[in-house]
C-alpha positions in Angstrom: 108.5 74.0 121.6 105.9 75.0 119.2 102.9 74.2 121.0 104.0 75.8 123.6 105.2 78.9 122.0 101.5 78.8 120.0 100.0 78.5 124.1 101.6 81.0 125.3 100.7 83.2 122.3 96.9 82.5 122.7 97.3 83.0 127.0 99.1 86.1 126.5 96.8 88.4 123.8 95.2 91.5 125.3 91.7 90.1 125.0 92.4 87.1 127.2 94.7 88.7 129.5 91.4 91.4 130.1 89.0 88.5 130.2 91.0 87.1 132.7 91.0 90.4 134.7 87.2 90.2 134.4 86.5 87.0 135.5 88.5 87.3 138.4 87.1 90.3 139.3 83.6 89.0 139.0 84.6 86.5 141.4 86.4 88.3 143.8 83.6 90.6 143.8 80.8 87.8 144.5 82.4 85.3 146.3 85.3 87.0 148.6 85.3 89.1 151.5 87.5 91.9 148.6 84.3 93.2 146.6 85.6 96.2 146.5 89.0 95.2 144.9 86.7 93.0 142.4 84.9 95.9 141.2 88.0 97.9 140.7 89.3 95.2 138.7 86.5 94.4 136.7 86.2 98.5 136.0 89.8 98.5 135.0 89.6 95.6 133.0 86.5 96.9 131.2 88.7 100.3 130.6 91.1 98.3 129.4 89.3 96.6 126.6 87.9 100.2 125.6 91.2 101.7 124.9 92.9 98.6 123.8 90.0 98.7 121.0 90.4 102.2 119.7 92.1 103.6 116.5 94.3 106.0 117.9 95.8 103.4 120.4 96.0 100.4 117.9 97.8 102.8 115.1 100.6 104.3 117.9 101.5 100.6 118.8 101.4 99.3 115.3 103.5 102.0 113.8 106.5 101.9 114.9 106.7 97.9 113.6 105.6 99.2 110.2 107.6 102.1 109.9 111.0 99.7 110.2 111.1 99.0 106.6 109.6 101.5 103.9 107.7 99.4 101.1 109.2 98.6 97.6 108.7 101.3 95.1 106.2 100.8 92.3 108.5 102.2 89.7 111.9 100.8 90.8 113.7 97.2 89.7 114.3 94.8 91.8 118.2 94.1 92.5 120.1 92.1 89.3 120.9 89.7 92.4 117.7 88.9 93.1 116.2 85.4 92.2 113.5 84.2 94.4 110.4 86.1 95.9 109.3 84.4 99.2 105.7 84.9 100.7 105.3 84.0 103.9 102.6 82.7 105.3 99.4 84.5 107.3 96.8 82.0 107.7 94.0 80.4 105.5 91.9 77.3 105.3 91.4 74.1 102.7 87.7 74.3 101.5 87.7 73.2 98.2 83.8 74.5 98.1 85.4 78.0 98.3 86.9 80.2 95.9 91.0 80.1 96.0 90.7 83.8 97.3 88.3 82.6 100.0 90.8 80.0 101.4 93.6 82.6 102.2 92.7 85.1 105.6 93.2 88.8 104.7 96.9 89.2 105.2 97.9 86.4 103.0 96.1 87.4 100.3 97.5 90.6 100.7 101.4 89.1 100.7 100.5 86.9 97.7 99.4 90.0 95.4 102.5 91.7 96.0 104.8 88.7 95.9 103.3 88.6 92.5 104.0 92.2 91.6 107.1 91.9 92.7 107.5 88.6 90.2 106.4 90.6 87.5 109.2 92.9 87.7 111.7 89.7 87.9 109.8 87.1 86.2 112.9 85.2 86.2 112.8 84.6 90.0 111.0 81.8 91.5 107.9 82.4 93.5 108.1 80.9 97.0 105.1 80.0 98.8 104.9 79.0 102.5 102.9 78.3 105.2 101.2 74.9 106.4 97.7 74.0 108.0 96.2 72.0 110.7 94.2 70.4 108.7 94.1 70.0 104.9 96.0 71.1 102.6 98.7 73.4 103.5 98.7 77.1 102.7 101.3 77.3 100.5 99.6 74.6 98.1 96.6 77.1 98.0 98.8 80.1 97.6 100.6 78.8 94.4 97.3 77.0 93.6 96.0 80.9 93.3 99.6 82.3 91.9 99.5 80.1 89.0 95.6 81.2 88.1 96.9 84.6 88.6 99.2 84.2 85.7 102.6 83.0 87.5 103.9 80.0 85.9 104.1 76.5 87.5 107.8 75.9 86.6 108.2 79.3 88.7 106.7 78.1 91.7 108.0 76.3 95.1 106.1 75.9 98.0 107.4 75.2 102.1 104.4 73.0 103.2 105.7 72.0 106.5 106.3 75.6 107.8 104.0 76.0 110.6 105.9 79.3 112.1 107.9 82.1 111.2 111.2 79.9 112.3 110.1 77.3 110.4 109.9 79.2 107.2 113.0 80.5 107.4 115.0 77.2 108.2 112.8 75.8 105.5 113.8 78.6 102.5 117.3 77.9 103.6 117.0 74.9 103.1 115.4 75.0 99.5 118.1 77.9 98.5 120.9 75.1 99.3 118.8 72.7 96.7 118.8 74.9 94.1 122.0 76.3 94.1 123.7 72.8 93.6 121.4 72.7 90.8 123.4 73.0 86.9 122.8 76.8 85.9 120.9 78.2 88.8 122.5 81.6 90.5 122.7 82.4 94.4 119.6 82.2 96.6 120.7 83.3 100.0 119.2 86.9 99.0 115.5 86.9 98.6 113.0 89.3 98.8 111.0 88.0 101.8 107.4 89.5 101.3 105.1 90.1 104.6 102.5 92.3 106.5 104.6 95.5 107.8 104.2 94.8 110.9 105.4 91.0 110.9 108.8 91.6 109.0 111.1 93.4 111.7 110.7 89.6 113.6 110.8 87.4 110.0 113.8 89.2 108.9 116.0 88.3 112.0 114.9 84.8 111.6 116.0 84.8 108.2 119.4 86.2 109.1 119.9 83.8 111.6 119.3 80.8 109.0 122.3 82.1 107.1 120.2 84.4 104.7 120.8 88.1 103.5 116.4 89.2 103.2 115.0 92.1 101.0 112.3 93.2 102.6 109.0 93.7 101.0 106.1 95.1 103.6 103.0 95.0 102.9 99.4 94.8 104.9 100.1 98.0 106.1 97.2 99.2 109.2 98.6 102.5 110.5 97.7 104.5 107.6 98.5 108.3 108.5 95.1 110.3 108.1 92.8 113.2 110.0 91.9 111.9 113.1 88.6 113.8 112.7 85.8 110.8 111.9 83.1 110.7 114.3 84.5 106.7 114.4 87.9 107.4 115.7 87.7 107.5 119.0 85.1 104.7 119.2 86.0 100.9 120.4 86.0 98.4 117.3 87.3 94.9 116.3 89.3 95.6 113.7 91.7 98.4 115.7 91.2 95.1 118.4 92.6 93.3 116.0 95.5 95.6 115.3 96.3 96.1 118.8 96.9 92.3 118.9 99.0 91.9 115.8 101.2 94.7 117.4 101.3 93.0 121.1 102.1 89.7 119.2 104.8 90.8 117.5 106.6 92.5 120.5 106.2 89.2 122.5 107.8 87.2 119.7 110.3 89.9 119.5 111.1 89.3 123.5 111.5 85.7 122.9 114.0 86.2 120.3 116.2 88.2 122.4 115.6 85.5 125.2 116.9 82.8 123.3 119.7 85.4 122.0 118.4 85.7 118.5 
């Protein structure tokens, strides 16, 4: 099931689905008798990859997914209740020739700075780290690895090295909660905060409800930053609202297969 989950994933992003549509264009066009309907495809495609590329496009489907859950407040406490902090996991890789902070992609550095500002409000909490790797060392042993030299204690730390999906986290925290609440003098762990990128947390949250869990959430990675839409940039294609349009069209799929499988 995950392999073909993270298949069907790869087949379906925008970018291949409009590489798809250009190939097959090119070769209707060159090697059918419909060169006409080849061309047309290949110019929609193309149009397709413009707009799919552009800022205004990639922040109106990304919204909506941030706007689901505002972030924690800077100046508020965390709930008395709450005792663990869970990052979850957004990618990385093991090169011990790098610097901790090279070995995490973007968003999970991002998650791991805040599930360490949130710790510093509860430093009682543990710190949960998540997320493993294809190869290597998994990315919740470089996560705490970086927690610790970011001042979070050892003690405080857990890690779910065998998570390789969203699903998997959450079983996995469930799991780890049970394990520590049959330990002498430890509280309940059924509610953490569960810290992610904006977007990602409307889909980890359900998963986290369905292991039996009662999530906090803590956004964070935010891309759909409201500001004048008067830069001479806006309106031009670029990788990183490419990017964000895919994050967005993940999400919904993953969202669909929830509801398929009645979650």
């Amino acid at each position: 099931m995950f392999f073909f989950t993270k298949l069907a994933g790869a087949l379906l992003k925008p970018l291949t689905l409009v590489m798809a549509g250009l190939v097959l264009g090119l070769l209707l066009a060159a090697f059918t008798r419909w060169r006409r309907a080849g061309l047309s495809l290949v110019a929609l495609a193309t149009l397709g990859l413009g707009l799919i590329s552009t800022w205004p496009l990639a922040q109106s489907l990304v919204a909506p997914l941030e706007q689901t859950y505002p972030p924690l407040a800077v100046d508020e406490p965390l709930p008395d209740d709450v005792t663990a902090i869970v990052v979850l996991g957004g990618g990385g890789v093991d090169a011990p020739s790098l610097p901790l902070t090279a070995q995490l992609s973007e968003s999970s550095l991002q998650r791991l700075v805040e599930g360490i500002r949130l710790w510093r409000m509860n430093p009682e909490a543990v710190l949960v780290t998540s997320g493993a790797l294809s190869t290597g060392r998994p990315q919740a042993a470089i996560a705490a690895d970086l927690a610790v030299a970011l001042g979070v204690p050892r003690a405080q730390i857990h890690t779910l090295p065998d998570a390789r999906n969203t699903e998997e986290e959450a079983a996995a925290y469930a799991e780890l909660a049970s394990r520590l609440e049959a330990e002498p003098g430890h509280g309940a762990f059924h509610r953490p905060v569960v810290v992610s990128a904006a977007s990602h947390l409307p889909r980890a949250l359900d998963h986290f409800r369905h292991a039996g869990l009662d999530p906090l959430p803590a956004p964070t990675a935010h891309r759909a930053v409201e500001r004048p839409r008067n830069r001479p940039g806006d309106f031009a294609p670029g990788s990183h609202h490419l990017r964000t349009t895919e994050m967005a069209w993940h999400e919904r799929l993953g969202q669909l297969w929830n509801r398929v499988r009645g979650r």
